[in-house]
C-alpha positions in Angstrom: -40.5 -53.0 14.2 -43.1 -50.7 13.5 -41.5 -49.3 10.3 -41.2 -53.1 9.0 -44.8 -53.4 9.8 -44.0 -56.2 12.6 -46.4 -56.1 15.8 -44.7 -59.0 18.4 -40.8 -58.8 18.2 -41.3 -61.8 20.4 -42.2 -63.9 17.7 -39.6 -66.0 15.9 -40.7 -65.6 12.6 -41.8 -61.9 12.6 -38.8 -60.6 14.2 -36.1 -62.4 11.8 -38.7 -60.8 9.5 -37.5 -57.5 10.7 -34.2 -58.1 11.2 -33.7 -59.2 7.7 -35.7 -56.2 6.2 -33.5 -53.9 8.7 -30.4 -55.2 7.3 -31.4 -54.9 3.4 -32.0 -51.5 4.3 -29.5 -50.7 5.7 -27.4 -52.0 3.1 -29.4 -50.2 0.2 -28.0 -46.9 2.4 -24.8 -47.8 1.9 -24.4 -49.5 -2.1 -22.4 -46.5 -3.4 -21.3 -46.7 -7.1 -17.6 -46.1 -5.9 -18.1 -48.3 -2.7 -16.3 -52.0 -2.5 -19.0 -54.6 -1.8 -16.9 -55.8 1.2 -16.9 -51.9 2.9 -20.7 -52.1 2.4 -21.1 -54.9 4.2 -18.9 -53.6 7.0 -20.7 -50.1 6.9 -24.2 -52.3 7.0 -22.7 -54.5 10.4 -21.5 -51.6 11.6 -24.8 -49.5 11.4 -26.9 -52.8 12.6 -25.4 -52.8 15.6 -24.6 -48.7 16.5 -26.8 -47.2 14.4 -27.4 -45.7 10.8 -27.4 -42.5 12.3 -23.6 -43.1 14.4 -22.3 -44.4 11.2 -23.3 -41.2 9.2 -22.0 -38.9 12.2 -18.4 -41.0 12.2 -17.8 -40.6 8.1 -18.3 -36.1 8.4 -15.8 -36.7 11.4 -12.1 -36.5 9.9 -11.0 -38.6 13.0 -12.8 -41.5 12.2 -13.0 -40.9 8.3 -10.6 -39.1 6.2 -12.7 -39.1 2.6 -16.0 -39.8 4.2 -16.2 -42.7 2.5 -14.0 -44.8 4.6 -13.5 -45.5 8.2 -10.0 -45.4 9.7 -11.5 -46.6 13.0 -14.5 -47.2 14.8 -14.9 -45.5 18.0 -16.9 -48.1 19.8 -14.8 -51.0 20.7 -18.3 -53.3 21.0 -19.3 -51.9 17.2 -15.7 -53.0 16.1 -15.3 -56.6 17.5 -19.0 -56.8 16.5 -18.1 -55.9 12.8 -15.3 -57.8 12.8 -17.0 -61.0 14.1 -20.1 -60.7 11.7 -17.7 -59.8 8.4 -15.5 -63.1 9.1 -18.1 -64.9 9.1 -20.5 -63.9 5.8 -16.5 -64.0 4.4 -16.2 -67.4 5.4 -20.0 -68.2 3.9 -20.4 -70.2 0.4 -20.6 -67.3 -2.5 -24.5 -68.6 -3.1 -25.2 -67.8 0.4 -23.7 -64.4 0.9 -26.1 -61.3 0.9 -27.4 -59.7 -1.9 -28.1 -56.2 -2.9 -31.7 -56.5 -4.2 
């Protein structure tokens, strides 16, 4: 919260203000020239919910990513069926309401 400059995570407004900066961030990390807009939105649900940092460790780890661009599999069943969940439903969203690379 600190990072997005938000004091009181408690707060409505302020923390989908951090939540929504969090997330274009994280998707900024993960618009590669070479990278499918629908594997960047999966890479940016999957990091919201385990981590940037996990997601980076799982694409050097040829069991979980065999180009390190990719992910065969996630390794956390929670981060998976969270992905999953999240990416059916911005899939099932209107194309005017999808999220945007800024």
């Amino acid at each position: 919260a600190d990072y997005y400059g938000i004091d009181d995570l408690l707060n409505p407004e302020k923390n989908l203000k951090a939540g929504t900066s969090h997330l274009k961030r994280l998707q900024r990390m993960f618009d590669g020239e070479d990278m499918e807009k629908a594997e960047q939105i999966k890479f940016t649900l999957a990091a919201y919910n385990a981590g940037e940092g996990r997601v980076s460790e799982w694409l050097k780890n040829k069991e979980y990513s065999s180009d390190g661009k990719t992910l065969k599999n996630i390794p956390y069943k929670e981060t998976e069926n969270y992905k999953k969940a999240k990416y059916n439903f911005v899939a099932s969203l209107p194309l005017h309401c999808k999220l945007q690379a800024p």
